[in-house]
Jmol script that loads the backbone (N, CA, C; Angstrom):
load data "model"
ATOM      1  N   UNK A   1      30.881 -16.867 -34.930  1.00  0.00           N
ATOM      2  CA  UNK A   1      30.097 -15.772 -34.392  1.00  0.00           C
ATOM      3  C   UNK A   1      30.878 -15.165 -33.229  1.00  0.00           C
ATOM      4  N   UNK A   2      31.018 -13.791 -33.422  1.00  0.00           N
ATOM      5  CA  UNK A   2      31.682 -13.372 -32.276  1.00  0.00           C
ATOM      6  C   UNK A   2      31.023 -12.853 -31.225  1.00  0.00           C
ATOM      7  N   UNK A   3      29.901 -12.673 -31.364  1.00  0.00           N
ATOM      8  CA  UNK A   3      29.232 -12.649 -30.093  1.00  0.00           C
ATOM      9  C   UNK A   3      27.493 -13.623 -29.871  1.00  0.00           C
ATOM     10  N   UNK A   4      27.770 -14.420 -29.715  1.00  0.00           N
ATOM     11  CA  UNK A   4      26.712 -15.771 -30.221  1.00  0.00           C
ATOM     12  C   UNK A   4      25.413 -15.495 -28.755  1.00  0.00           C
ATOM     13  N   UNK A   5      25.791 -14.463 -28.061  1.00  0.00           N
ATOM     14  CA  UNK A   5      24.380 -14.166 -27.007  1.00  0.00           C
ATOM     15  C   UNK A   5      23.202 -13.335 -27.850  1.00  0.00           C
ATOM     16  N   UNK A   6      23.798 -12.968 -29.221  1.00  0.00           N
ATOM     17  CA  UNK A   6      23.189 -11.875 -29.671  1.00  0.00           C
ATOM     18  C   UNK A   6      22.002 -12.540 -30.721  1.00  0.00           C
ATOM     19  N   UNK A   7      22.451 -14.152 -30.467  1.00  0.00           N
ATOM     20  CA  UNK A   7      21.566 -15.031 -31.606  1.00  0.00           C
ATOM     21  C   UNK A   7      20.933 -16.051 -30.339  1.00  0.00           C
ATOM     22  N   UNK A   8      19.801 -16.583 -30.812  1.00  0.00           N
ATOM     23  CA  UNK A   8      19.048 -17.921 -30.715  1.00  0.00           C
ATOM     24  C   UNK A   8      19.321 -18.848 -31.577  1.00  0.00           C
ATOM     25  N   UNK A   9      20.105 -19.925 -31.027  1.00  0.00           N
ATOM     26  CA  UNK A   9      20.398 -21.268 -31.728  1.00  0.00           C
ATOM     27  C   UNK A   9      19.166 -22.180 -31.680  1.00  0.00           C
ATOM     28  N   UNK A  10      18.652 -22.949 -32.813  1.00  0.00           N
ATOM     29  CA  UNK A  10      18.426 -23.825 -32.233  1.00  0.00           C
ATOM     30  C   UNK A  10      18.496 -25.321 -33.180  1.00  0.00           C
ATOM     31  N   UNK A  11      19.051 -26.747 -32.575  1.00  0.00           N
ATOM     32  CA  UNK A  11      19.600 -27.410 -33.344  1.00  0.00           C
ATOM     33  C   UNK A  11      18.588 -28.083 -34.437  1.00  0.00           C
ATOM     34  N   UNK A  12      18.591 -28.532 -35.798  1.00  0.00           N
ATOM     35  CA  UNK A  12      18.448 -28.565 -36.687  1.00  0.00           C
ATOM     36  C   UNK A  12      18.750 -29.650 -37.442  1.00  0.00           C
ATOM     37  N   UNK A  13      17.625 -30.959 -37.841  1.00  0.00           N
ATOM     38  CA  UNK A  13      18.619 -31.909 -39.054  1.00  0.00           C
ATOM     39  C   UNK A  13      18.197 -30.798 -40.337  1.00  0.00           C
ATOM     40  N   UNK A  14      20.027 -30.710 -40.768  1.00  0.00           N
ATOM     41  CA  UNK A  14      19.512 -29.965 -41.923  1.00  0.00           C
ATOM     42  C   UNK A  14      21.042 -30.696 -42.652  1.00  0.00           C
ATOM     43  N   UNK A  15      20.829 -30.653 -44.549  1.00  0.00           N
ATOM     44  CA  UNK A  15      21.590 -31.239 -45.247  1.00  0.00           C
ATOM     45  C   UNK A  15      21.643 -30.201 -46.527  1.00  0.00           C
ATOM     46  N   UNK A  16      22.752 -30.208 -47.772  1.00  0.00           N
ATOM     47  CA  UNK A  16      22.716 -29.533 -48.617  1.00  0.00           C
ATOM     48  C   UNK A  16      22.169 -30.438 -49.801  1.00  0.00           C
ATOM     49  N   UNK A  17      21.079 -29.754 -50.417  1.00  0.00           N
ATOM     50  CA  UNK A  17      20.826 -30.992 -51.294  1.00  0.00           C
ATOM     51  C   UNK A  17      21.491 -30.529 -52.654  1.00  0.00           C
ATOM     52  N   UNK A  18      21.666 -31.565 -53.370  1.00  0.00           N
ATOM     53  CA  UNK A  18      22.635 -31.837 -54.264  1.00  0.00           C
ATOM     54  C   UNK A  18      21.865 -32.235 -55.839  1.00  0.00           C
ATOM     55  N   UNK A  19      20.918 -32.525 -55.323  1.00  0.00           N
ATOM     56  CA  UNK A  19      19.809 -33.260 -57.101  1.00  0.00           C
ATOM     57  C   UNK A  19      18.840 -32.613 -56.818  1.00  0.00           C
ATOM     58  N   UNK A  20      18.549 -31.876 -56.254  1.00  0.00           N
ATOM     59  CA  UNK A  20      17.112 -31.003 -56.505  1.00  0.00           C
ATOM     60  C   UNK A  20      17.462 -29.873 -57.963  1.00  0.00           C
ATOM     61  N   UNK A  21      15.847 -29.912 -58.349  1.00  0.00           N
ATOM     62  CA  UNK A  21      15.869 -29.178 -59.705  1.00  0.00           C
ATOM     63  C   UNK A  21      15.426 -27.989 -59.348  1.00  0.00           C
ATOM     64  N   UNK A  22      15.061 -27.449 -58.200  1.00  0.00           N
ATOM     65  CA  UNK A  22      14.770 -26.257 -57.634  1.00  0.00           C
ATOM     66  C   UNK A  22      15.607 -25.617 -56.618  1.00  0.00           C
ATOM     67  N   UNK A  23      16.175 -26.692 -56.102  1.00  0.00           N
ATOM     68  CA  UNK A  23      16.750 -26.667 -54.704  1.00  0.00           C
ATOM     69  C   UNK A  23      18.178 -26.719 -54.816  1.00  0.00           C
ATOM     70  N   UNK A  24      18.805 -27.238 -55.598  1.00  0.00           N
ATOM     71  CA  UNK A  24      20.187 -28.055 -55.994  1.00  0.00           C
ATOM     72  C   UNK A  24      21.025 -27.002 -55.597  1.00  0.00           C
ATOM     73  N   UNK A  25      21.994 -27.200 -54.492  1.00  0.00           N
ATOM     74  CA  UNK A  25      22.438 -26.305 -53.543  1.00  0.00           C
ATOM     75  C   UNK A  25      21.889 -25.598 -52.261  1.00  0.00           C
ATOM     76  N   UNK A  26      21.198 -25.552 -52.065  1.00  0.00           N
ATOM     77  CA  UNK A  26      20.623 -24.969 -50.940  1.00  0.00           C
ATOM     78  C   UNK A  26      20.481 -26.037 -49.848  1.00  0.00           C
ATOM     79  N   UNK A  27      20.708 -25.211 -48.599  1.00  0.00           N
ATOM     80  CA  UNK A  27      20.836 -25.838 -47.407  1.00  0.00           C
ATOM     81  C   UNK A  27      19.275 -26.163 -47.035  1.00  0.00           C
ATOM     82  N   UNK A  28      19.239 -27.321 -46.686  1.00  0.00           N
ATOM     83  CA  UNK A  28      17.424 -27.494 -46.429  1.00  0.00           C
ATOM     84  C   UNK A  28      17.072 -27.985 -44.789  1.00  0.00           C
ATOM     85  N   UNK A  29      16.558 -27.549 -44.248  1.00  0.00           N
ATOM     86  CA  UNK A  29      16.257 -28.077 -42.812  1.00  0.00           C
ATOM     87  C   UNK A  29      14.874 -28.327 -42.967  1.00  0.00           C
ATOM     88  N   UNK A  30      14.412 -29.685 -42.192  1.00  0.00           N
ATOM     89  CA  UNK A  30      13.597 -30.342 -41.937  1.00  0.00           C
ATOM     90  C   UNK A  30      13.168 -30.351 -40.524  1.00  0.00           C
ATOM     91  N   UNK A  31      12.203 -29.319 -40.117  1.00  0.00           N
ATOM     92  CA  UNK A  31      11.747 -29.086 -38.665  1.00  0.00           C
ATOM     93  C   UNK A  31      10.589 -29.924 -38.643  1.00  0.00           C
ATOM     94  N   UNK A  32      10.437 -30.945 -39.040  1.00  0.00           N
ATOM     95  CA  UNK A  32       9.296 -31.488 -38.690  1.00  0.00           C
ATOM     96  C   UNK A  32       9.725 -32.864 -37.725  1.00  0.00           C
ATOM     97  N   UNK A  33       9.042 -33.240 -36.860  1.00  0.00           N
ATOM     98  CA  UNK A  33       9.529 -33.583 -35.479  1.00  0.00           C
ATOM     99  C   UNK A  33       9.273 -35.680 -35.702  1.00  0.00           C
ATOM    100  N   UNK A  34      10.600 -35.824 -36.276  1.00  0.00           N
ATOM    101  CA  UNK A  34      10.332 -37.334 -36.402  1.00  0.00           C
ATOM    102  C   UNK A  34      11.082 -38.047 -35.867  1.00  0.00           C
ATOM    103  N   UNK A  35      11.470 -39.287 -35.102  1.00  0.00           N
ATOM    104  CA  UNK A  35      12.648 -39.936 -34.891  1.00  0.00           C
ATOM    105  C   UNK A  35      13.611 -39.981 -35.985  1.00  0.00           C
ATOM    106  N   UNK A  36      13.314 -40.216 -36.909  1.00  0.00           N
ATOM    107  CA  UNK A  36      14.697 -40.382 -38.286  1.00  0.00           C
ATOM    108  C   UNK A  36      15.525 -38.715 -38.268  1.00  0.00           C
ATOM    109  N   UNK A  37      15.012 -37.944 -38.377  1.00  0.00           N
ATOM    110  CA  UNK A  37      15.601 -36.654 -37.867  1.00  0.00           C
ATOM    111  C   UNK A  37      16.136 -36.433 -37.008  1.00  0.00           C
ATOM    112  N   UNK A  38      17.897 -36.243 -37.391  1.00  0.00           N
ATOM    113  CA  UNK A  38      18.418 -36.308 -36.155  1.00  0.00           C
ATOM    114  C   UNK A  38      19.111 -34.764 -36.418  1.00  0.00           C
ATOM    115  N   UNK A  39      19.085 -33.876 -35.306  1.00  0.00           N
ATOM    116  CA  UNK A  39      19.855 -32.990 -35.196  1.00  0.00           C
ATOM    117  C   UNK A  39      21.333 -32.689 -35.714  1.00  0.00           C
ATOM    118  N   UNK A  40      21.671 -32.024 -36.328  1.00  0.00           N
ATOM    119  CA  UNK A  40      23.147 -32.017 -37.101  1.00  0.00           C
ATOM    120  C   UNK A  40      23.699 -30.274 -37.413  1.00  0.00           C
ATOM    121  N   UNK A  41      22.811 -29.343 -37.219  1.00  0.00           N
ATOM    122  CA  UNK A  41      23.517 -28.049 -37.475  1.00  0.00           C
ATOM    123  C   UNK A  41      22.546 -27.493 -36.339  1.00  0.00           C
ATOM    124  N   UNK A  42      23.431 -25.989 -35.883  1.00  0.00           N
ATOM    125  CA  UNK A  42      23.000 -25.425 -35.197  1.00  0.00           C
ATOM    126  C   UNK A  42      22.773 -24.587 -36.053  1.00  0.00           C
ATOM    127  N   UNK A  43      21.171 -23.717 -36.385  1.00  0.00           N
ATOM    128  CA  UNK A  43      20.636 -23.124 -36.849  1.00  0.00           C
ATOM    129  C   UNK A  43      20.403 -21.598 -36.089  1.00  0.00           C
ATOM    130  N   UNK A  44      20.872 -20.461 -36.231  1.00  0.00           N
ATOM    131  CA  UNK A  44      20.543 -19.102 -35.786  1.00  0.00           C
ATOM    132  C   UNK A  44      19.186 -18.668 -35.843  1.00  0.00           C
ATOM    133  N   UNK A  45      18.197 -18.779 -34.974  1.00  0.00           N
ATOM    134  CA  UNK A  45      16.940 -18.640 -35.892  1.00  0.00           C
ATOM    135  C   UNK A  45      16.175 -17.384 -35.046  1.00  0.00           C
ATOM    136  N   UNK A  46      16.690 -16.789 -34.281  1.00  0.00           N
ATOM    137  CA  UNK A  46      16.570 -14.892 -33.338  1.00  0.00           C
ATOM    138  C   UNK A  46      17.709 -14.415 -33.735  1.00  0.00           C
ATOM    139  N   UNK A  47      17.748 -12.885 -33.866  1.00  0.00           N
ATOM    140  CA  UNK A  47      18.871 -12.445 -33.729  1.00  0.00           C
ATOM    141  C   UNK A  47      18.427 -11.102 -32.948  1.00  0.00           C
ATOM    142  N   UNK A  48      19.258 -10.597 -32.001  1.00  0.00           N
ATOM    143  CA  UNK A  48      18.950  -8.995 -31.389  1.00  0.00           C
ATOM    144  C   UNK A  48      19.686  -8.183 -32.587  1.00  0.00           C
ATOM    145  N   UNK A  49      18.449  -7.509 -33.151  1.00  0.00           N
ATOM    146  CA  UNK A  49      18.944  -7.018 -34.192  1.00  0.00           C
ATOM    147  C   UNK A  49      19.729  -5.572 -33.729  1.00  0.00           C
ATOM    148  N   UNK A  50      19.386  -4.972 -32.472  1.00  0.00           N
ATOM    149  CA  UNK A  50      19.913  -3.792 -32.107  1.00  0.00           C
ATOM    150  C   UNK A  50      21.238  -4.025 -31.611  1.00  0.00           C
ATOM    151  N   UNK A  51      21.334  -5.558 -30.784  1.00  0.00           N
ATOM    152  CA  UNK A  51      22.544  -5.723 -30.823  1.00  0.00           C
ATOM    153  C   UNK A  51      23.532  -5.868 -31.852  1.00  0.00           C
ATOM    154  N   UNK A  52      23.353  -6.424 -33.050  1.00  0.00           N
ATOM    155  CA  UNK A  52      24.214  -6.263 -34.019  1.00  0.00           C
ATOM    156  C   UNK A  52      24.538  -5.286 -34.560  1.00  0.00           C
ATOM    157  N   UNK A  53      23.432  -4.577 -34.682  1.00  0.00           N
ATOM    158  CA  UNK A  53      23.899  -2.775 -35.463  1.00  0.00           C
ATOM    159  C   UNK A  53      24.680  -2.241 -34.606  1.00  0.00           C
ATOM    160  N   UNK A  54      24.221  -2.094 -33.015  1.00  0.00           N
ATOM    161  CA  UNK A  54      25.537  -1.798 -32.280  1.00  0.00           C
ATOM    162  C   UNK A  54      27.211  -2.033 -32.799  1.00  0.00           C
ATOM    163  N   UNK A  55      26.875  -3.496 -32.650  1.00  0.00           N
ATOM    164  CA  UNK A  55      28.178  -4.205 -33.021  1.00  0.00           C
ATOM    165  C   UNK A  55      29.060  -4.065 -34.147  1.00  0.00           C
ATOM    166  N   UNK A  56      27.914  -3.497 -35.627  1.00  0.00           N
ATOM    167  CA  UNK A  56      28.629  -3.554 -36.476  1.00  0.00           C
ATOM    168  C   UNK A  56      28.982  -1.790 -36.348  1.00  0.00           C
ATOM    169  N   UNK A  57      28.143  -0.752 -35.759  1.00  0.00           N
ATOM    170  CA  UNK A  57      28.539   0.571 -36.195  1.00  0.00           C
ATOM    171  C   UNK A  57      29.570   1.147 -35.021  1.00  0.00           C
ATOM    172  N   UNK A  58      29.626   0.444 -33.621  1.00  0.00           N
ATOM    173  CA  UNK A  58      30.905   0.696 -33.397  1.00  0.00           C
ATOM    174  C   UNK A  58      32.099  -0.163 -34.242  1.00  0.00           C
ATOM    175  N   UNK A  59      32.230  -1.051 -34.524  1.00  0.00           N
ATOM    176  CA  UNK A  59      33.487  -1.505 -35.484  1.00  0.00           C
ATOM    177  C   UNK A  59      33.749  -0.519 -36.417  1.00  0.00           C
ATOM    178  N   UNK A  60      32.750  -0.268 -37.236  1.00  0.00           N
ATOM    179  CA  UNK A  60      32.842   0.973 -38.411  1.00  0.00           C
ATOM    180  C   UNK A  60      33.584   2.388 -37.488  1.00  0.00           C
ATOM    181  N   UNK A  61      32.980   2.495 -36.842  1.00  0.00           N
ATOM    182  CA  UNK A  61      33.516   3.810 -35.838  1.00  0.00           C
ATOM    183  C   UNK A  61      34.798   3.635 -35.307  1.00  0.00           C
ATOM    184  N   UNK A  62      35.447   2.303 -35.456  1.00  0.00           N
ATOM    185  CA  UNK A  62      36.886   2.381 -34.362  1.00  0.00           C
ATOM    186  C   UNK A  62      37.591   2.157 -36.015  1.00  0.00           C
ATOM    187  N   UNK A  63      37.782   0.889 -36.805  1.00  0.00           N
ATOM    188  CA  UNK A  63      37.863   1.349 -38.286  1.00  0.00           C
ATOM    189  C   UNK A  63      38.116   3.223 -38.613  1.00  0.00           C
ATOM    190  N   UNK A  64      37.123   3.606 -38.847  1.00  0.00           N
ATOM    191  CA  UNK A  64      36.986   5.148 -39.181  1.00  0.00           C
ATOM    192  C   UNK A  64      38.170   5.785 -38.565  1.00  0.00           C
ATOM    193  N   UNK A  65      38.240   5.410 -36.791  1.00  0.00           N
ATOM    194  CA  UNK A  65      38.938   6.448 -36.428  1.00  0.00           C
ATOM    195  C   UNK A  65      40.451   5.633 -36.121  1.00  0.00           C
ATOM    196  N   UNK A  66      41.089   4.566 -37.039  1.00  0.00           N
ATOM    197  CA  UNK A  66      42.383   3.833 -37.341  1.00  0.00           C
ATOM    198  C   UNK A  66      43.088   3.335 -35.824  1.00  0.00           C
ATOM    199  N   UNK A  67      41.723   3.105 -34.777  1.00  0.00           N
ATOM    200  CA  UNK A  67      42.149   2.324 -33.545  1.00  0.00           C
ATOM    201  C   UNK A  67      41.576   0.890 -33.477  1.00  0.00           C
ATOM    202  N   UNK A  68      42.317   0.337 -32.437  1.00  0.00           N
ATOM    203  CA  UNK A  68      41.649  -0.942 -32.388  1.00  0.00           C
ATOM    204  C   UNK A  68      41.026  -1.300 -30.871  1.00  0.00           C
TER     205      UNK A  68
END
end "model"
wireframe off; spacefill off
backbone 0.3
color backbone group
């Protein structure tokens, strides 16, 4: 992330499951609050969405005009 103020982290036991018949691949996080759950990914779970459009439509705009 190149600008990671623009998100809310917050940490996460989460795993990819592998034998699910619905699921099989998908990243699954378990927010439910147990000791066996131990934190393992940092999860993005806000984002300033005005900040990113910023972010992405000046890039497009310096792109466009072949500066960096």
């Amino acid at each position: 992330v190149v600008h990671p103020e623009l998100f809310t982290f917050q940490d996460l036991p989460g795993d990819v499951e592998t034998s699910g018949e619905l699921t099989q691949g998908a990243t699954v996080f378990d927010r439910r609050r147990t000791r066996e759950a131990r934190p393992n990914i940092a999860v993005a779970t806000e984002v300033d969405v005005s900040g990113v459009t910023d972010f992405i439509l000046r890039g497009m705009a310096t792109a466009a005009n072949g500066s960096s």
